[in-house]
Rosetta silent file (secondary structure, phi, psi, omega in degrees, C-alpha in Angstrom):
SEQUENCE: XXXXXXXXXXXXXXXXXXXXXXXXXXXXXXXXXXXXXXXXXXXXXXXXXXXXXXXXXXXXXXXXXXXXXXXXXXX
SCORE:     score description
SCORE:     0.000 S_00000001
   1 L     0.000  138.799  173.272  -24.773  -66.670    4.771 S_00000001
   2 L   -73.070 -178.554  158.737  -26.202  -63.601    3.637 S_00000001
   3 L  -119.098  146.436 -169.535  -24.994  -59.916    4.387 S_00000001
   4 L   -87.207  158.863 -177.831  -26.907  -57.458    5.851 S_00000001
   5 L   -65.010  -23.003  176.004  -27.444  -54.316    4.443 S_00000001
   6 L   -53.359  -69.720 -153.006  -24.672  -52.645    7.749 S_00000001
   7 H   -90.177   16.918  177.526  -22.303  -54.787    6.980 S_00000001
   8 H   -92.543   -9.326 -121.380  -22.667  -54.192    3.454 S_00000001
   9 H  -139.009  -50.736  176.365  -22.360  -50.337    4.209 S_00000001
  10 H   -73.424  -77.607  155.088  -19.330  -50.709    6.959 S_00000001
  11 H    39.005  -87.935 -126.210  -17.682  -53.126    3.983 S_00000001
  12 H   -90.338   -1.993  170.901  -17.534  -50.463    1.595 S_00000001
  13 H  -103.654  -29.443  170.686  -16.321  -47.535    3.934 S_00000001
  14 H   -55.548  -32.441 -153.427  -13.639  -49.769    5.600 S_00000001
  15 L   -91.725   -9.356 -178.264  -12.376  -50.576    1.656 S_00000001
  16 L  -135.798   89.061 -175.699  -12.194  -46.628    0.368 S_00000001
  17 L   -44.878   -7.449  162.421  -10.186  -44.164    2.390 S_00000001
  18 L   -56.983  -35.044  178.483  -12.138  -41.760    0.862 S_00000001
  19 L  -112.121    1.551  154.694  -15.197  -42.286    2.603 S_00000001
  20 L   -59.233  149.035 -167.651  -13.851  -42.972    6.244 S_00000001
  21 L  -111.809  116.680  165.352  -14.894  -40.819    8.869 S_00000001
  22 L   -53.677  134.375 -179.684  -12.354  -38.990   10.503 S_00000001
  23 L    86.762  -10.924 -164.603  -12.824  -38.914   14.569 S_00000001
  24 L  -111.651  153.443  172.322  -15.537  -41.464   14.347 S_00000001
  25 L   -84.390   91.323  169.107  -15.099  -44.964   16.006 S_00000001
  26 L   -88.041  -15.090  140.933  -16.486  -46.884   12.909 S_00000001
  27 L   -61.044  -67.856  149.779  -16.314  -50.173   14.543 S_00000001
  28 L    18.644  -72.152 -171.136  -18.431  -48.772   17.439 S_00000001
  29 L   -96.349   14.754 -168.507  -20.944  -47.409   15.466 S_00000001
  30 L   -91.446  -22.111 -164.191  -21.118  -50.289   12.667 S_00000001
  31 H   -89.327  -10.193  171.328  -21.699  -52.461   15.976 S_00000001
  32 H  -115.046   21.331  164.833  -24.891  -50.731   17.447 S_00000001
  33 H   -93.321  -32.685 -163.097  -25.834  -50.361   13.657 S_00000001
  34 H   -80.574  -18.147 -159.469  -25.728  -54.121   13.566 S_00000001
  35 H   -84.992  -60.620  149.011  -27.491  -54.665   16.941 S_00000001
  36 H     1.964  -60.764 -168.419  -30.219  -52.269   15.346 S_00000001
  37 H   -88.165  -38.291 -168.746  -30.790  -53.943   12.307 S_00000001
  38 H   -61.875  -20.979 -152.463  -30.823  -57.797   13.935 S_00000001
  39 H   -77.997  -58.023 -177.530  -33.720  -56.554   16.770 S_00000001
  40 H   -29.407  -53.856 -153.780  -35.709  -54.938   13.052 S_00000001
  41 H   -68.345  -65.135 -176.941  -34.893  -58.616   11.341 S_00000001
  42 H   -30.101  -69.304 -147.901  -36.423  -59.998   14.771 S_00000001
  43 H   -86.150  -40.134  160.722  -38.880  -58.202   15.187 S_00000001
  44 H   -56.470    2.374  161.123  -40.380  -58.645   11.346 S_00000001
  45 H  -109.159  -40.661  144.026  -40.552  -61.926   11.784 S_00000001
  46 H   -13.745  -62.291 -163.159  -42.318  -62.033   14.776 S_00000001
  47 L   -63.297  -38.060  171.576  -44.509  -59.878   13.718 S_00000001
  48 L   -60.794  -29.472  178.853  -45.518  -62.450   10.684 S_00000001
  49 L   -46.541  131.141  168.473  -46.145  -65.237   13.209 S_00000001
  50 L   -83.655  166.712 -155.252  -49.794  -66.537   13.348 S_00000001
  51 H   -79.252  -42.526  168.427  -51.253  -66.917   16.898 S_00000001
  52 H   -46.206  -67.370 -173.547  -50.615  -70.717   16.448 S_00000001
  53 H   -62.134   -3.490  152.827  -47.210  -70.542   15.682 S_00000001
  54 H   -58.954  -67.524 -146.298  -46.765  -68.236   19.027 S_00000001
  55 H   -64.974  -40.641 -156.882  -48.367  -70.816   21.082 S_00000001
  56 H   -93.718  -17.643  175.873  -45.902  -73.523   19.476 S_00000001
  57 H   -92.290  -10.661  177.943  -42.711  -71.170   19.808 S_00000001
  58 H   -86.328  -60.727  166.575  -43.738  -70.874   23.708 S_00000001
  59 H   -29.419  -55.872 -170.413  -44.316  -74.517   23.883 S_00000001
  60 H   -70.464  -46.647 -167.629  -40.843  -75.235   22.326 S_00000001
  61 L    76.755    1.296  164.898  -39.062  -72.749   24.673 S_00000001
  62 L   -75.289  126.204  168.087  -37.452  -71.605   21.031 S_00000001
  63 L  -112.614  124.736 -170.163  -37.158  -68.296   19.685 S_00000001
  64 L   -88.476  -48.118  178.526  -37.671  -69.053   15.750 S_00000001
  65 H   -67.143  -21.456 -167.224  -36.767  -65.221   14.867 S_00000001
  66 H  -105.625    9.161  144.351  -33.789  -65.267   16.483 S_00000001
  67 H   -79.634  -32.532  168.451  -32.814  -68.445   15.235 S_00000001
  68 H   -56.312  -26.747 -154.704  -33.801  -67.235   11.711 S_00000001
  69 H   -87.369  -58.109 -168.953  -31.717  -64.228   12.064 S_00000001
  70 H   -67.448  -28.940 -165.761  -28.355  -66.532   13.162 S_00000001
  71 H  -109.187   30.678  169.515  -28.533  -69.023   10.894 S_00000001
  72 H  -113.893  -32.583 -164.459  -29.351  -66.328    8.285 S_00000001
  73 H  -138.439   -1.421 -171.874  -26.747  -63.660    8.704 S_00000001
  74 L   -96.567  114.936 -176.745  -24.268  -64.888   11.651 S_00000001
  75 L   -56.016    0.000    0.000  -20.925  -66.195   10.024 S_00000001
């Protein structure tokens, strides 16, 4: 699975006491940073969709970005 650019970002501030934020809930905000970045992920691949492959993800009852996004970045 890949990593996201977040959880490459919370990563590296959980791992260096230097760069933790005192006072701040950093689980909190890495989790409505994460929510953030999948709807972006989402929503650029939508946005790439040709009008056929709309018509074929409505047909299907499947949402293809947000299957792309879990079985791209969800552990």
């Amino acid at each position: 699975m890949k990593q996201t650019a977040v959880e490459w970002l919370v990563e590296q501030i959980k791992k260096d006491p230097n760069l933790r934020l005192r006072g701040f809930d950093i689980d909190g905000i890495a989790e409505q940073a994460k929510a953030m970045e999948k709807e972006q992920i989402i929503d650029a691949y939508n946005k790439n969709l040709t009008g056929l492959d709309m018509l074929e993800q409505e047909e299907s009852g499947l949402n293809w970005a947000e299957q792309y996004y879990n079985e791209t970045y969800n552990k």
